[in-house]
KELO-203316 format. One record per residue (C-alpha): z, x, y. Coordinates in steps of 0.02 Angstrom, whole numbers, padded with zeros to 5 digits, always signed. Example, Ala and Ser with C-alpha at 12.3 -4.5 7.8 and 13.67 -1.06 7.14 Angstrom:
+00390+00615-00225 +00357+00684-00053 
END
This chain:
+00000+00000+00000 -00043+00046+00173 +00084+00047+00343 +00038+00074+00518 +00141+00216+00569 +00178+00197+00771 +00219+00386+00754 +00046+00437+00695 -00051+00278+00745 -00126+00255+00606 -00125+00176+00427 -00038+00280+00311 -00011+00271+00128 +00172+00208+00095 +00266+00330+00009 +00457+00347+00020 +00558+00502+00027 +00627+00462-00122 +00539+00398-00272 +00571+00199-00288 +00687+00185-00144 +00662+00128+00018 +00780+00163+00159 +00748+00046+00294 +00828-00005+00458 +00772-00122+00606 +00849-00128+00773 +00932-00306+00800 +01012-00417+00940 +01083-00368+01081 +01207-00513+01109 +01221-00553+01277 +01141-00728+01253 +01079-00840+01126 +00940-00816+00997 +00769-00842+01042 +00581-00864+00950 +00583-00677+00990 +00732-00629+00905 +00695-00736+00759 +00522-00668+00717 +00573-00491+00729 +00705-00532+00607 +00579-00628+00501 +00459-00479+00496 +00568-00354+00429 +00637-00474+00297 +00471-00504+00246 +00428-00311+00250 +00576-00317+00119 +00523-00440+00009 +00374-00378-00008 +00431-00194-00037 +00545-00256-00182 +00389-00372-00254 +00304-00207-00274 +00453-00135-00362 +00535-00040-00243 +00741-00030-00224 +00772-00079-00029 +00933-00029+00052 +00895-00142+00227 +01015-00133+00379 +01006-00237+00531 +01139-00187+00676 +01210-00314+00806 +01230-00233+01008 +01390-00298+01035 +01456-00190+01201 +01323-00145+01339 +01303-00187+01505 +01226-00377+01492 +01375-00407+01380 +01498-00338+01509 +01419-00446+01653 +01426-00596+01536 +01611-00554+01535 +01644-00573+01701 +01539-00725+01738 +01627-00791+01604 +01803-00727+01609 +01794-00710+01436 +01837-00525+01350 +01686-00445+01299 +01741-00433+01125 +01793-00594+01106 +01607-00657+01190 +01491-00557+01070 +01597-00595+00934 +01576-00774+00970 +01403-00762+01019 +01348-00656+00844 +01436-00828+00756 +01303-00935+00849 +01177-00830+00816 +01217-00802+00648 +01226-01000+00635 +01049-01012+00706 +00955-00879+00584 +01030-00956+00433 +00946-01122+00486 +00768-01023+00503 +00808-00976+00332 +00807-00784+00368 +00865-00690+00220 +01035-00572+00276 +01005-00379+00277 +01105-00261+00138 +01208-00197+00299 +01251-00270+00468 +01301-00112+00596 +01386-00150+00745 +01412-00033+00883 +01594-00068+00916 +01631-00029+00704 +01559+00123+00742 +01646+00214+00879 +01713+00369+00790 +01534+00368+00724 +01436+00385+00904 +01587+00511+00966 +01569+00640+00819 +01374+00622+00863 +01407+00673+01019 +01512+00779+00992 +01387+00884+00887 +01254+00877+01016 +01358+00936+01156 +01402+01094+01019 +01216+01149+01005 +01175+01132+01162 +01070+00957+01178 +01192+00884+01294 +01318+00892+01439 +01448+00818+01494 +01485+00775+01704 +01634+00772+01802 +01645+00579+01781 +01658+00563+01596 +01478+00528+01578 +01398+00631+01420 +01179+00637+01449 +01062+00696+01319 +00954+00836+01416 +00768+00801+01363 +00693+00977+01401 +00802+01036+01243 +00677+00928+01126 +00525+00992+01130 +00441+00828+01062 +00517+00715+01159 +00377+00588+01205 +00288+00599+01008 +00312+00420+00983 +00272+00326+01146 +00134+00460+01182 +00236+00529+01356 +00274+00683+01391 +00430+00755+01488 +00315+00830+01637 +00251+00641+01673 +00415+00581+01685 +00488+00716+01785 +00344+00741+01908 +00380+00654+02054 +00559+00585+02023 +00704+00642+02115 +00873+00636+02061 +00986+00545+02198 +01106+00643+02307 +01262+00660+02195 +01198+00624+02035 +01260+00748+01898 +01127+00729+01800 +01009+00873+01767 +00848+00820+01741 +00805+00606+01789 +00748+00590+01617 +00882+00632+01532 +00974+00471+01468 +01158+00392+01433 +01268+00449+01264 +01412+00394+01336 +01467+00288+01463 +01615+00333+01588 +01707+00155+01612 +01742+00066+01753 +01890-00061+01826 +01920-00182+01690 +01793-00141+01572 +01776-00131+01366 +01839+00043+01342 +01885+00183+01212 +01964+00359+01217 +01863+00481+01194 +01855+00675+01221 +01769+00640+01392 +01890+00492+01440 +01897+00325+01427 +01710+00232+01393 +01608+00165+01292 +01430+00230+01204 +01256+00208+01266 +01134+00105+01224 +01019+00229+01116 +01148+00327+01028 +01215+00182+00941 +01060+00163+00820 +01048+00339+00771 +01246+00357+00721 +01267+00197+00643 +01094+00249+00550 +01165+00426+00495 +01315+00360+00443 +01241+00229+00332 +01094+00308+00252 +01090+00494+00301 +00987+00581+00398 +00825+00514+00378 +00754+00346+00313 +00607+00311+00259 +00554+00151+00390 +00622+00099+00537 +00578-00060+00653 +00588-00155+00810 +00479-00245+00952 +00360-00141+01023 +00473-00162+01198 +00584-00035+01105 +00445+00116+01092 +00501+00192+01244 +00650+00233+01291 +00735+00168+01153 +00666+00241+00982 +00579+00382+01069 +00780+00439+01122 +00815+00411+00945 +00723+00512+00879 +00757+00654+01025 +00920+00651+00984 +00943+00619+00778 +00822+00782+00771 +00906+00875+00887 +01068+00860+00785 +01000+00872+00612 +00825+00959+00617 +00750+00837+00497 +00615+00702+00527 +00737+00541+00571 +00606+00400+00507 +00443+00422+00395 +00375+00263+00463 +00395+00196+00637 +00338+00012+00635 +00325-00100+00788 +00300-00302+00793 +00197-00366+00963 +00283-00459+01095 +00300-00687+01130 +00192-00757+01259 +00215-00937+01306 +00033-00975+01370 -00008-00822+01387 +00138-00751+01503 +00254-00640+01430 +00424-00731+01380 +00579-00708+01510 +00712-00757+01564 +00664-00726+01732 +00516-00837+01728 +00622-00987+01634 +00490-00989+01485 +00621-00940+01347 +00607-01047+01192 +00795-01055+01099 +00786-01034+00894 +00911-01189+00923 +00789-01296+01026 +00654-01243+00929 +00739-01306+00751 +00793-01488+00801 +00599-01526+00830 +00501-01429+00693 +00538-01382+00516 +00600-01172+00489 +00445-01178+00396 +00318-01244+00551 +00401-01110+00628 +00367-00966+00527 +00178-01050+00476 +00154-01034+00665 +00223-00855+00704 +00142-00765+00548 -00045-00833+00564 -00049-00698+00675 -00069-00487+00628 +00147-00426+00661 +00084-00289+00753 -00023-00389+00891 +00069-00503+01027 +00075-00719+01007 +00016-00807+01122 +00131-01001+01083 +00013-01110+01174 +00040-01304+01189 +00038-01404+01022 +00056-01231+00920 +00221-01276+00822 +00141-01468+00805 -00033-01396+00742 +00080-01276+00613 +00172-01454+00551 +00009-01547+00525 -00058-01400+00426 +00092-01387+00329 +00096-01568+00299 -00068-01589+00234 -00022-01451+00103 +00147-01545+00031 +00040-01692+00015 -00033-01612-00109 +00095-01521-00192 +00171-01683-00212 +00048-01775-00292 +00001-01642-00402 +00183-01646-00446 +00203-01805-00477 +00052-01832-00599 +00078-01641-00699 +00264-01607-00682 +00338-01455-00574 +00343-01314-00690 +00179-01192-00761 +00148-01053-00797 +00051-00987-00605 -00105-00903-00575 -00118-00725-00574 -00269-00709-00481 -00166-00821-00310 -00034-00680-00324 -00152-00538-00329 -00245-00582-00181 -00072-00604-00099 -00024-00446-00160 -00191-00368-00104 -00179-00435+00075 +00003-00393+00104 -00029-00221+00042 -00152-00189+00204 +00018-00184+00328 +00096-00323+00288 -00068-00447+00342 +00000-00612+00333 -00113-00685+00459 -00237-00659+00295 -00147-00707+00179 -00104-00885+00257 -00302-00901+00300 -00316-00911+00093 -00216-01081+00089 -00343-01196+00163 -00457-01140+00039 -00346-01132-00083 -00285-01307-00069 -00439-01382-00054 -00488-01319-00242 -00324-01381-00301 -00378-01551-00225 -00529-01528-00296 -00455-01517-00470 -00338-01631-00450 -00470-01773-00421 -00552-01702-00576 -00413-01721-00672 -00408-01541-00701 -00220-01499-00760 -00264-01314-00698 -00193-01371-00515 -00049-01384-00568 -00036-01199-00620 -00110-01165-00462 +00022-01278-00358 +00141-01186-00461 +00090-01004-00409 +00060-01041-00229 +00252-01095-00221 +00316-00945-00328 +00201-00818-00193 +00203-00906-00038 +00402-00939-00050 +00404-00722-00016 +00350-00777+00177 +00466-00911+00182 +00353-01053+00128 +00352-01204+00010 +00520-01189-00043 +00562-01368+00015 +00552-01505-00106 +00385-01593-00059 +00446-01773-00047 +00587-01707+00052 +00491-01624+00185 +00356-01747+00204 +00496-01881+00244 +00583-01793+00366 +00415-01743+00470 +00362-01958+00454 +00567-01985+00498 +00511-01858+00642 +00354-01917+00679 +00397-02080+00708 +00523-02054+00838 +00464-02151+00988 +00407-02057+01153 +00535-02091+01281 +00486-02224+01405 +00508-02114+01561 +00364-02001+01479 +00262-02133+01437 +00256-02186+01607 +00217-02027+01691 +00085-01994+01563 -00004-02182+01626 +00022-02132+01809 -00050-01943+01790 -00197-02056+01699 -00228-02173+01838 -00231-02019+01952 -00360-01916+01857 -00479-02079+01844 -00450-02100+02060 -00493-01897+02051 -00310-01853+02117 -00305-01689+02052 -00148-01617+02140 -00061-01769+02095 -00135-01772+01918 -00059-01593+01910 +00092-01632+01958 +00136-01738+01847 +00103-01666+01723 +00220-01524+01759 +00374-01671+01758 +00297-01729+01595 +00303-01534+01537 +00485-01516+01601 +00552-01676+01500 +00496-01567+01347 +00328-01632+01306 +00152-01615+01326 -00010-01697+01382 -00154-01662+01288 -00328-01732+01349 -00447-01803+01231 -00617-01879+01251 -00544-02052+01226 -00372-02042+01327 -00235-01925+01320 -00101-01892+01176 +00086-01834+01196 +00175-01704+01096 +00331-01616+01099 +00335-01446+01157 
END
């Protein structure tokens, strides 16, 4: 099987550092606020990546780590008045509440900066000793980036870019402006532990590669994240895991593209954030993931209008025909090795889900065509696309089950507020009243649905 290495940029053969095993780690949540569609496909991609690793008969060790101290957390603190602790502790619970209704499998290990304290100080410890970092009169500890001389392999910089033309303000201790945060001095009132340098608490990098070494050593053999996380965060990583041990820190780099909500890039900033929890009490875990994964992991979504009710009417389609196949030839068979083969095959080209969900509208149209044949062979086939399929997260729903909560669903009536606004914007387009038509749809989009125009009228969906 074949892996796009972010390190190398290109497809590589997979093979681990050590025969049959698979070391594997993927930078989680930081848990300042609630889960989003972002946070859940990451975690959905690297689950998958380990499902499929231990199809092909690999053993996985997989950890995931939690960010529970860092600055967002600390603000949250004080706009909240709640201890930091005590907020990302409660906030991981939610969160953890959230994934195990998108039916995310857990990882081997969770890491979480604060269990690892001792962990990051010893680290730092050990770089200060050989010389790849200093420490400043205010307890701050900084990696120093000119001791690495390949700092800027993964994200393709290098440390003359970033230096040229950046000053360091007056008063900074820092020696060069690229050099980044190990540990953090603490202020008034903050999360804090001792520490050689005085009270703080670690950076945000260091906490991966500590928690890392301490669970698996010092290398692995794959390790993940959103593509956001190329630079600074994995390429400081990787500065300073090598720097302390002087062996390669990941085999693999792998990278999953960014959300866009109609094609802008998802933000808090620009109020487009779609909540796992919002998400869940309209559409199956299943619509969800059909949705996300019909695109290539490494290439940014683009969740246009009508995606997650397209992904339901797809998926519906397909457990109307499990279930009568089911009901006429039973639930059990013996499969079809040829389904799971091409699954295998596609998978094995980085993961390619987006191909390997094209093959079920083909493939369920031959089981329907065998089914109206009377051929019992679709129910061997029905049989093998649940066994495969259920690796991405699929079909694993009983099919009368599902298809009566999307009708229950479906036939929830559109509020009458919406229905009114979606008349009005109606009556405007026919008088031409563009601005107006505009506008109302926007108050149709805020209520949580949307207007789709059709040749004969207009439909309304939920967002």
């Amino acid at each position: 099987m074949k892996i796009y290495n972010t390190l190398t940029r290109t497809k590589e053969e997979f093979v681990p550092i050590e025969k049959g095993k698979v070391r594997m780690y993927a930078c989680g949540i930081t848990v300042s606020g609630e889960a989003h569609i972002g946070h859940g496909y990451q975690a959905l991609i690297y689950d998958i990546m380990r499902k499929f690793l231990q199809k092909q008969g690999f053993e996985v060790s997989y950890a995931r780590n939690y960010t529970d101290v860092d600055d967002k957390i600390i603000a949250k603190s004080k706009e909240t008045g709640i201890p930091a602790d005590k907020y990302a502790a409660a906030m991981i619970k939610k969160i953890d509440a959230v994934m195990g209704e998108m039916d995310i499998g857990e990882p081997d290990l969770w890491l979480k900066a604060t269990q690892n304290i001792g962990n990051v100080i010893s680290f730092i410890k050990q770089l200060i000793e050989s010389g790849h970092a200093y420490a400043v009169s205010c307890g701050d500890v900084y990696f120093d980036v000119t001791s690495f001389k390949r700092y800027g392999c993964l994200s393709g910089r290098s440390v003359e870019d970033m230096l040229d033309g950046v000053r360091i303000e007056n008063g900074a201790e820092k020696r060069n402006s690229a050099d980044f945060a190990l540990w953090k001095a603490a202020k008034e009132g903050e999360i804090c532990w001792d520490s050689p340098w005085g009270k703080g608490r670690p950076g945000w990098h260091i906490e991966c590669s500590a928690m890392t070494r301490a669970a698996f050593g010092d290398s692995i053999d794959i390790h993940g994240g959103g593509r956001d996380l190329v630079f600074p965060h994995h390429e400081n990583e990787i500065a300073q895991s090598e720097s302390l041990t002087g062996k390669q820190f990941a085999k693999y780099w792998t990278h999953n593209g960014l959300i866009k909500v109609n094609g802008q890039k998802m933000s808090k900033s620009l109020g487009n954030s779609i909540l796992l929890e919002d998400l869940l009490k309209n559409y199956s875990n299943e619509a969800v993931k059909f949705a996300l994964l019909q695109f290539n992991y490494r290439a940014d979504i683009n969740l246009v209008d009508g995606i997650f009710d397209e992904a339901e009417r797809h998926l519906t389609s397909f457990y109307k025909v499990i279930k009568k196949v089911e009901d006429r030839y039973g639930k059990g068979g013996k499969g079809c090795k040829q389904i799971d083969d091409d699954f295998d095959r596609d998978m094995s080209d980085d993961f390619n889900t987006a191909l390997a969900l094209s093959r079920l509208f083909g493939l369920f149209k031959a089981v329907s065509a065998k089914y109206e044949k009377g051929d019992p062979a679709c129910a061997e086939e029905v049989y093998q696309i649940k066994q495969t399929y259920s690796l991405l997260g699929l079909f694993k729903k009983d099919a009368g089950e599902y298809l009566a909560r999307v009708a229950d669903g479906a036939a929830q009536e559109i509020p009458d507020e919406v229905k009114a606004l979606a008349d009005k914007r109606w009556r405007a387009k026919q008088e031409k009243d563009w601005a107006a038509a505009d506008a109302l749809r926007g108050e149709i989009d805020a209520l949580g649905y949307v207007i789709k125009d059709t040749k004969d009228g207009y439909t309304i969906v939920r967002r």
